[in-house]
Backbone bond lengths (Angstrom), bond angles and torsions (degrees), N, CA, C in turn:
res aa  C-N    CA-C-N  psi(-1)  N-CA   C-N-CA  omega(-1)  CA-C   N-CA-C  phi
1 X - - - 1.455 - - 1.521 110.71 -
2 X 1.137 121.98 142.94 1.241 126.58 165.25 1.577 131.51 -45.86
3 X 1.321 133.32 128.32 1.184 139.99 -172.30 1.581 106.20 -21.26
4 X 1.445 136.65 -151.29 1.608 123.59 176.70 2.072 75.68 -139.23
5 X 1.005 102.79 135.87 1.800 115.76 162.24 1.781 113.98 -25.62
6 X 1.333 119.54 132.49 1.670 110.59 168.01 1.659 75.53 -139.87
7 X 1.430 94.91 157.70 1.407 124.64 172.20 1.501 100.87 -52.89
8 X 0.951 112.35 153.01 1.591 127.27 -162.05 1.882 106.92 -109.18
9 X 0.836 105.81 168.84 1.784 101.38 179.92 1.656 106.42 -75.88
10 X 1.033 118.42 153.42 1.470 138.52 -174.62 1.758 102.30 -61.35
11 X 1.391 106.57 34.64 1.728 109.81 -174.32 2.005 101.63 -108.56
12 X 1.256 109.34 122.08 1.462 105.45 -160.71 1.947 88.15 -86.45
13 X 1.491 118.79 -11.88 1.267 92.71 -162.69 1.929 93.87 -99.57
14 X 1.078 105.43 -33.48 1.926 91.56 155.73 0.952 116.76 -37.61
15 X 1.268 140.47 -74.53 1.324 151.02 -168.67 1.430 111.01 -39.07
16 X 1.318 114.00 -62.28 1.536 117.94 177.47 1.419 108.26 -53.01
17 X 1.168 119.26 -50.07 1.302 125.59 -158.11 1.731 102.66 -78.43
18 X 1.047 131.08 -19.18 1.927 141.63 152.83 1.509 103.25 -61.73
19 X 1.370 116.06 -62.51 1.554 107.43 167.11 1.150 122.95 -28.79
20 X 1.543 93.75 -72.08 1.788 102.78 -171.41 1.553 125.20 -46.47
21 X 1.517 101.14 -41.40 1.208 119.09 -168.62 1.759 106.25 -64.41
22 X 1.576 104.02 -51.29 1.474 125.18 -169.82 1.915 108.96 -60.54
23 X 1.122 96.45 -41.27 1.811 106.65 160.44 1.393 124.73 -54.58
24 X 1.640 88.16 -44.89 1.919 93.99 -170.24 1.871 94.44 -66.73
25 X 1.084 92.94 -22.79 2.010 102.12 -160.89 1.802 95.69 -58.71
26 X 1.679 86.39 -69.96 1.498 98.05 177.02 1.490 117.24 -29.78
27 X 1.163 125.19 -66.50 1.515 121.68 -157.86 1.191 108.74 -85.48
28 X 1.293 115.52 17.30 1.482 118.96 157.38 1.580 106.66 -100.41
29 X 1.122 115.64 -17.64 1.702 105.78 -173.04 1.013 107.45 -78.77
30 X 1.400 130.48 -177.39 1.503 157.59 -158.91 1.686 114.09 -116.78
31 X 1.060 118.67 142.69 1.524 108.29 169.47 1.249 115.70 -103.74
32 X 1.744 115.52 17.77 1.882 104.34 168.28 1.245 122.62 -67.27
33 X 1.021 109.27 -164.25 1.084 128.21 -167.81 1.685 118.79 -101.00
34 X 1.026 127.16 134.73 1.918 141.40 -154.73 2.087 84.48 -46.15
35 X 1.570 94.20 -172.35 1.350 117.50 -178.61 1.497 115.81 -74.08
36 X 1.106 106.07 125.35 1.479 103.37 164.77 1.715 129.59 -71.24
37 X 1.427 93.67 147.40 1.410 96.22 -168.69 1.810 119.69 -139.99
38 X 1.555 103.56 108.31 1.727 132.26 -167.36 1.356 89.26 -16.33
39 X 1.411 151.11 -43.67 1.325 135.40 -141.92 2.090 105.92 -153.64
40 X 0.959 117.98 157.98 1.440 119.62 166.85 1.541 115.74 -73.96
41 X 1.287 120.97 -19.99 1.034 132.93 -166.29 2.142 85.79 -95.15
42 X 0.653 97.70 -77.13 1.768 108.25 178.61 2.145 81.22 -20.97
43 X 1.062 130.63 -77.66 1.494 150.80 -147.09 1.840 78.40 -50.32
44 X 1.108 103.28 -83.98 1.752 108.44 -165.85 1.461 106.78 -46.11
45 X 1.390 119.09 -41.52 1.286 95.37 175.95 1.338 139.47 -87.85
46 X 1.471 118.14 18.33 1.010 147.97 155.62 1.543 117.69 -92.01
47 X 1.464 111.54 -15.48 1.729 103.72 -173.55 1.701 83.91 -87.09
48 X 1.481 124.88 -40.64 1.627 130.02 -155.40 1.461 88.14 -72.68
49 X 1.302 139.55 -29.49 1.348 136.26 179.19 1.586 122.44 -56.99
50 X 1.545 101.16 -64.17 1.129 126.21 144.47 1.391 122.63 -32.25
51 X 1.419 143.49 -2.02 1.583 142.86 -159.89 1.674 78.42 -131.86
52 X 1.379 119.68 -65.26 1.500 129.91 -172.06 1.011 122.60 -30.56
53 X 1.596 111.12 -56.63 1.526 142.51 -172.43 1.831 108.76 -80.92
54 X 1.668 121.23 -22.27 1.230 114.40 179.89 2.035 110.74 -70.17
55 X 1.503 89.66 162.80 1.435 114.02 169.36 1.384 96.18 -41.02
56 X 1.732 107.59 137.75 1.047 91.92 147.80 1.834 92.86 133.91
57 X 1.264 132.16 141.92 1.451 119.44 143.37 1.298 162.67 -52.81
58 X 1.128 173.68 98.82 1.534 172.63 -105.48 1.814 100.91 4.18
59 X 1.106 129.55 39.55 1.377 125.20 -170.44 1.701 104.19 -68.66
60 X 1.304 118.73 135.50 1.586 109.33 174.31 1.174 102.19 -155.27
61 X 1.307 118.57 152.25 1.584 147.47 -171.05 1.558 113.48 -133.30
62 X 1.577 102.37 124.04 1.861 83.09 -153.66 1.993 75.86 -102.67
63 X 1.550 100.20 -179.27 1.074 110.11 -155.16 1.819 116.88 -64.19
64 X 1.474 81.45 -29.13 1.732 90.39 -172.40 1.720 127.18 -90.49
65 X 1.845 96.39 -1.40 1.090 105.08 169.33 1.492 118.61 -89.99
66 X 1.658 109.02 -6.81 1.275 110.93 -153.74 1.493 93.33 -113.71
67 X 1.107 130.47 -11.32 1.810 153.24 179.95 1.739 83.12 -77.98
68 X 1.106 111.89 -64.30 1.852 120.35 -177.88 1.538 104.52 -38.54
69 X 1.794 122.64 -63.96 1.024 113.81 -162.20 1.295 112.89 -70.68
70 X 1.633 108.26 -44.05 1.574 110.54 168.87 1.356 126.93 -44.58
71 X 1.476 125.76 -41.81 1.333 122.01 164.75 1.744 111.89 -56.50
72 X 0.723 117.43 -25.85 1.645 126.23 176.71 1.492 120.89 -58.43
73 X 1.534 79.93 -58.14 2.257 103.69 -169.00 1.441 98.06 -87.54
74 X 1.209 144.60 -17.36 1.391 132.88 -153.93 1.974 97.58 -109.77
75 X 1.025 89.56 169.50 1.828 105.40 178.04 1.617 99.58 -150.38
76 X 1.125 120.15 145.72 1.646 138.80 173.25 1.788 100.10 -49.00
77 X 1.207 110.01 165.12 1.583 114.91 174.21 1.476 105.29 -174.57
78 X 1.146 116.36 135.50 1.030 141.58 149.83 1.547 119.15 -46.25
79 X 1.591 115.26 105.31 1.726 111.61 -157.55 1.683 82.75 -129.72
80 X 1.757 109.82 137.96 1.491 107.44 173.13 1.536 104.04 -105.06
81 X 1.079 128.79 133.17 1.502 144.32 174.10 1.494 92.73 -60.86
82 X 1.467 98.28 166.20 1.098 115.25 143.46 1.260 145.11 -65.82
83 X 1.140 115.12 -21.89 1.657 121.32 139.67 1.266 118.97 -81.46
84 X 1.347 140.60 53.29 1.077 150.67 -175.51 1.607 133.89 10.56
85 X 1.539 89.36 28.16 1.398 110.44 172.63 1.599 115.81 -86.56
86 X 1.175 106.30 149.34 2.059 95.40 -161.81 1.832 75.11 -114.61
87 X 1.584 85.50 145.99 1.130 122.54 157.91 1.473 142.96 -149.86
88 X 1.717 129.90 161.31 1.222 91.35 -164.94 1.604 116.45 -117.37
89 X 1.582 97.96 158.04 1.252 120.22 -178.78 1.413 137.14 -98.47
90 X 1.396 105.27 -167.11 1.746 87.72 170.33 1.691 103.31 -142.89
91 X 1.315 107.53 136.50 1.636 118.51 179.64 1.325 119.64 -123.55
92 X 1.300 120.49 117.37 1.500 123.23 -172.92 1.610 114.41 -52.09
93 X 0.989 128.05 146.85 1.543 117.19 -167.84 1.530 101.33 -123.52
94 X 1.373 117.13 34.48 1.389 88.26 154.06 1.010 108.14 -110.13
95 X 1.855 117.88 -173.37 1.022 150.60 176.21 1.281 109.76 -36.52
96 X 1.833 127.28 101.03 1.361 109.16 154.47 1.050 145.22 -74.28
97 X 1.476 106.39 24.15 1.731 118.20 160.42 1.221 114.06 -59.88
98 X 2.163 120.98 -35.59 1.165 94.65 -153.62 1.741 107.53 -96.09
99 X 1.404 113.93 37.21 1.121 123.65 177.42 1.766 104.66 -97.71
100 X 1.501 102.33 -23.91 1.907 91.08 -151.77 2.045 92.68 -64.91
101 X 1.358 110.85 -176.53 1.354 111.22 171.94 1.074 103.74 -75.60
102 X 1.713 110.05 163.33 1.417 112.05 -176.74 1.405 98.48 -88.85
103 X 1.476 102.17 165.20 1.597 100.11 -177.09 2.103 101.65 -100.04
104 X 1.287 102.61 -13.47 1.649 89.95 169.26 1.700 124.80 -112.14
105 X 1.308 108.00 113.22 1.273 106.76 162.76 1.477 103.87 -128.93
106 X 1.715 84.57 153.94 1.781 109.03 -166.81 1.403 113.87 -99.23
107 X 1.623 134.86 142.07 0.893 143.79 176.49 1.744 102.64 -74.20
108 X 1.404 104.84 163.30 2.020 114.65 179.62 1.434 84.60 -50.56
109 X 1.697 127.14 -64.07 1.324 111.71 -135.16 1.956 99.22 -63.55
110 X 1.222 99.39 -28.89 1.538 92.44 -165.89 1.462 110.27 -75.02
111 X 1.932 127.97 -50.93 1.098 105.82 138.28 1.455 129.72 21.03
112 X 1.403 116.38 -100.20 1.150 156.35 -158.69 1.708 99.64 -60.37
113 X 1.455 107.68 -55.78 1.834 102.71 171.23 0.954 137.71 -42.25
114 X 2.465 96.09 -52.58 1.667 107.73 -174.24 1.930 109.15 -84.86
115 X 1.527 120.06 -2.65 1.109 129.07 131.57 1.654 124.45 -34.96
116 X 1.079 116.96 -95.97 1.501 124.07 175.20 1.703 108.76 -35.81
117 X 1.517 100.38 -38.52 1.783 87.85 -169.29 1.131 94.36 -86.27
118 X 1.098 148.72 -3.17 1.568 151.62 -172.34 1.645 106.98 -76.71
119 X 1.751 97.24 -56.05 0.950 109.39 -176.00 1.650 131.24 -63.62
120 X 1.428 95.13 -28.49 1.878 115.33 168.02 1.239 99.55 -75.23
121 X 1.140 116.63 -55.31 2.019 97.20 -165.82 1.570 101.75 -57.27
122 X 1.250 134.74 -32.76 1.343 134.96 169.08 1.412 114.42 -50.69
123 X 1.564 122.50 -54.60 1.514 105.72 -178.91 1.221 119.82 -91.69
124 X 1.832 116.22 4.24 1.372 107.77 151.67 1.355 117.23 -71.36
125 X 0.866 127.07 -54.06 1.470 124.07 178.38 1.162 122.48 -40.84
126 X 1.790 114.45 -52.00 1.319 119.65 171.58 1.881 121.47 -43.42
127 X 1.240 87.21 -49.75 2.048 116.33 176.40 1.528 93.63 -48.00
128 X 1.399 119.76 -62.87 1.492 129.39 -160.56 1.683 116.89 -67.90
129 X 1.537 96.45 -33.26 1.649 99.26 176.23 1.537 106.22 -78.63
130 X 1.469 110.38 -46.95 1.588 108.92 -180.00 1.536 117.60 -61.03
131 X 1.541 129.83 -32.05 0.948 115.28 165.38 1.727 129.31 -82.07
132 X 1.519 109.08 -16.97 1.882 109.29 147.76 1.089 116.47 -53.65
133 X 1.740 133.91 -60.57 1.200 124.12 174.58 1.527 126.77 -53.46
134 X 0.939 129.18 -23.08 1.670 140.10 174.05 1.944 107.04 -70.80
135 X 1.285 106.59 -57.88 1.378 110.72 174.29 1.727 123.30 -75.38
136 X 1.341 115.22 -1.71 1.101 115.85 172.80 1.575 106.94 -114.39
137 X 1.061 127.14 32.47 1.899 150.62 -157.36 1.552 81.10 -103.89
């Protein structure tokens, strides 16, 4: 899988140009459904792979939770061998949209803004409840 998104350098014409690119990407992709895979067992051990390999520290998915989701996300399929004998498989059914790249990533400085404004609407609010509770004393 592809690296996971980090804020990009404070360069506005990179940025556009990841957009642009990440759009052009998109409307070339497909909305089926992920790879099929010979066995259910093949599926989970590829979803637990997938958990291993994500962002992130000590992340783990033990086997029987991930057998759970796969029975969930997957649907039967019709898979042709290589001897052109069909057999069946299993294909994750969601949306392969939510694979394409995203088309927004944020530079530090912006980061850094919806941070700060994040952080004000928080101590207004905080300000606003503490001074309701004081006047309703």
């Amino acid at each position: 899988p592809p690296p996971p998104p980090t804020p990009l350098d404070d360069n506005d014409d990179q940025q556009n140009d990841n957009t642009h690119n990440n759009i052009r990407r998109s409307t070339n992709g497909t909305t089926g459904g992920g790879p099929i895979y010979a066995t259910l067992d093949d599926a989970v051990k590829r979803r637990i792979r997938t958990t291993e390999t994500a962002p992130g520290n000590h992340q783990y998915l033990s086997t029987e939770a991930a057998k759970e989701i796969v029975q969930r996300a997957t649907k039967q399929v019709h898979n042709n061998n290589d001897d052109n004998k069909s057999s069946l498989a299993v294909q994750f059914r969601h949306d392969g949209r939510l694979l394409w790249p995203s088309i927004q990533y944020l530079t530090w400085g912006q980061v850094a803004a919806l941070q700060q404004t994040a952080s004000s609407s928080l101590d207004n609010n905080n300000n606003n409840n503490d001074s309701n509770n004081k006047n309703s004393s």
